[in-house]
C-alpha positions in Angstrom: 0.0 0.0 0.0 1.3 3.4 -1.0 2.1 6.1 1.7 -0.9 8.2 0.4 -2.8 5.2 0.5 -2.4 4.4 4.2 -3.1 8.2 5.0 -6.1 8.1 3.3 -7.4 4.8 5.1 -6.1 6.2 8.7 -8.2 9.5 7.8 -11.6 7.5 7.3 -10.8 5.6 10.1 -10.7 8.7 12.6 -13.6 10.4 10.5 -15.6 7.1 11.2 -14.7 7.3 14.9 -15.2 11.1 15.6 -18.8 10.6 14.1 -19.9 7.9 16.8 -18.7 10.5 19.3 -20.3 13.7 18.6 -21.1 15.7 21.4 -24.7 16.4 22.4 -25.6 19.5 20.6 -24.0 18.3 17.3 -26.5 15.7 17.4 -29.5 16.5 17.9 -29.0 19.1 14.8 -30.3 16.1 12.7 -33.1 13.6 13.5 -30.5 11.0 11.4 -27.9 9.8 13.0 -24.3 10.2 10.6 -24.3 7.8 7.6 -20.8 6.8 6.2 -20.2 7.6 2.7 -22.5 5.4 0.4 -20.1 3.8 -2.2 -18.5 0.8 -3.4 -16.2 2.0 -5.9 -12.7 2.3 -5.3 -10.3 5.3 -6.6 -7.7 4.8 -8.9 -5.5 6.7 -7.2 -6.0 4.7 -3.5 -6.3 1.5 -5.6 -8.0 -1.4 -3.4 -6.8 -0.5 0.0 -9.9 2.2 0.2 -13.3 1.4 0.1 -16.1 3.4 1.8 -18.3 2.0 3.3 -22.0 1.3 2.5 -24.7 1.5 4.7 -25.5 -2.5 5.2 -21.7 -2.4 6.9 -21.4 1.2 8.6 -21.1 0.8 12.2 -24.0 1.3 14.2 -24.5 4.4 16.7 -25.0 2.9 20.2 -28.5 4.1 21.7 -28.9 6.1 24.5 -30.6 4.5 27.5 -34.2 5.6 28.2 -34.4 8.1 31.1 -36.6 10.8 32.4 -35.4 13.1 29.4 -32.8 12.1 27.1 -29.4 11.3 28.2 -27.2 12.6 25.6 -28.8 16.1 26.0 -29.6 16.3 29.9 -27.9 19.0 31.7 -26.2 18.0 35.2 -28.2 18.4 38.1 -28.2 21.9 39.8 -28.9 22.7 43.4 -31.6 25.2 43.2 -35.4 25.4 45.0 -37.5 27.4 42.6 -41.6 27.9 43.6 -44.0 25.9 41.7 -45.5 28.0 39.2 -49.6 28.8 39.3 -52.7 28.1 37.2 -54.3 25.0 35.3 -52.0 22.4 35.1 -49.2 23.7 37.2 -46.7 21.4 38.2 -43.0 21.3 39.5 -40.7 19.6 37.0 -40.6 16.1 39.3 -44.8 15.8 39.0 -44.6 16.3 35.4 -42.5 13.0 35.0 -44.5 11.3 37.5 -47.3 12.1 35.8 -46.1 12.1 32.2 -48.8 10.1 30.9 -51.5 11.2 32.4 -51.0 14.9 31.4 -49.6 13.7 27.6 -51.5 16.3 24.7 -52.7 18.4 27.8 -51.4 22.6 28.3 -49.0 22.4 30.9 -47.0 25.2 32.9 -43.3 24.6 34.9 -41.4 27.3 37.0 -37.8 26.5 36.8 -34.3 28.2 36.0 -32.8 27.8 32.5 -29.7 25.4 33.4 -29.0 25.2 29.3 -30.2 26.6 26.3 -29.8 25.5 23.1 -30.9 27.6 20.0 -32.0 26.7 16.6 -31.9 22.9 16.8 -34.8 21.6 14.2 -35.9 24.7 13.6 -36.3 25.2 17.2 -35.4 26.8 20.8 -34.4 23.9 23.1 -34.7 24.8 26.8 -33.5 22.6 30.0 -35.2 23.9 33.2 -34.7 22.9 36.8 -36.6 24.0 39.9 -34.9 21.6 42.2 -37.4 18.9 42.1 -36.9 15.3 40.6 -33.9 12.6 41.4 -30.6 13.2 39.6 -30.3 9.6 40.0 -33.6 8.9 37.9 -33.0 11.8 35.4 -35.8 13.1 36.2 -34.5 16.8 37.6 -34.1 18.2 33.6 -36.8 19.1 31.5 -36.8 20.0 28.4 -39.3 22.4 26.4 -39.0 23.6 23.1 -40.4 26.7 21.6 -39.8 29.7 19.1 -39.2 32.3 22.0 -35.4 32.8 23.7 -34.1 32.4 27.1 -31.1 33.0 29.0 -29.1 30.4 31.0 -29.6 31.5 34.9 -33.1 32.9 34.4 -35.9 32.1 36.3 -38.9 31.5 33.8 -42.1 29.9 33.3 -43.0 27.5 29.9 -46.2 26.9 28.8 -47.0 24.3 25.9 -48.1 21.1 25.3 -46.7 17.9 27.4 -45.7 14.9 24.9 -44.8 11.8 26.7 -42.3 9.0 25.3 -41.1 11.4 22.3 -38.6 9.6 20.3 -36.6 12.1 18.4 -34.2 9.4 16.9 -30.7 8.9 17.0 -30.8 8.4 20.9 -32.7 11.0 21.9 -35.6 10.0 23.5 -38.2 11.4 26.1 -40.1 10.6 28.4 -41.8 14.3 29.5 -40.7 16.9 26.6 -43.0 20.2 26.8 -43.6 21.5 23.0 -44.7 24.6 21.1 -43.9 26.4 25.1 -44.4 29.9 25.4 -41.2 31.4 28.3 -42.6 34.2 30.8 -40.3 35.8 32.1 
């Protein structure tokens, strides 16, 4: 094997292993997870040594394990104690897991502080609030509530939107509460 041969193989290689460990944020930018490149044919130039691979043989992405909200996004816990918010449906961020089902396509409303913010993620606002509630342990202290409105990490707001329960986004990133479509008062 030729010199630019080898360097060519040892560059898929790492590209190949630098796409199974992509950190959170990078992923959940697509609802795929990474697909090798899709080709059989060699290049003159690398001879037989190179050959991408196709999707039957890529590797496969390892799955997150199932958790209160999805593992690869969740934001460490934070020790905070923030007031249950008021009105129909309010709860504090450990009911709305305990209740996840129950409450599933219903308006719900959480008080918590914005412990990580992620913007413009599938065309959307992805916010993790705490309010000191839930069990680190469970990871069930970090929910997550997308919407078209901002926030700032450290602030103290309330969401509003719709509960979905079991919300399977793909690539690992799973839910078990997720509030959607949420309005942030400030």
């Amino acid at each position: 094997m030729s010199v630019k041969g080898l360097f060519y193989t040892l560059f898929f290689a790492f590209l190949s292993v630098c796409a199974l460990h992509l950190p959170a944020e990078a992923a959940t930018a697509s609802a795929e997870p990474p697909k090798a490149a899709v080709s059989d044919k060699t290049n003159g130039s690398f001879g037989d040594a190179v050959k991408a691979e196709t999707p039957s043989t890529a590797p496969a992405i390892p799955q997150q394990q199932v958790s209160g909200g999805s593992t690869g996004a969740m934001a460490p816990f934070v020790e905070i104690k923030v007031e249950k918010a008021t009105g129909d449906n309010a709860c504090t961020v450990q009911e709305i897991f305990a209740r996840n089902k129950e409450l599933a396509g219903k308006i719900v409303r959480v008080k918590g502080k914005v412990v990580k913010y992620n913007p413009g993620i599938m065309g959307k606002n992805w916010i993790h609030i705490q309010d000191g509630s839930g069990d680190p342990m469970q990871n069930t202290h970090d929910l997550v509530a997308t919407s078209m409105e901002t926030a700032v990490v450290g602030e103290v707001v309330t969401v509003q939107g719709k509960l979905a329960a079991n919300k399977d986004f793909g690539a690992g990133y799973t839910y078990v509460a997720i509030i959607e479509e949420a309005t942030v008062e400030k």
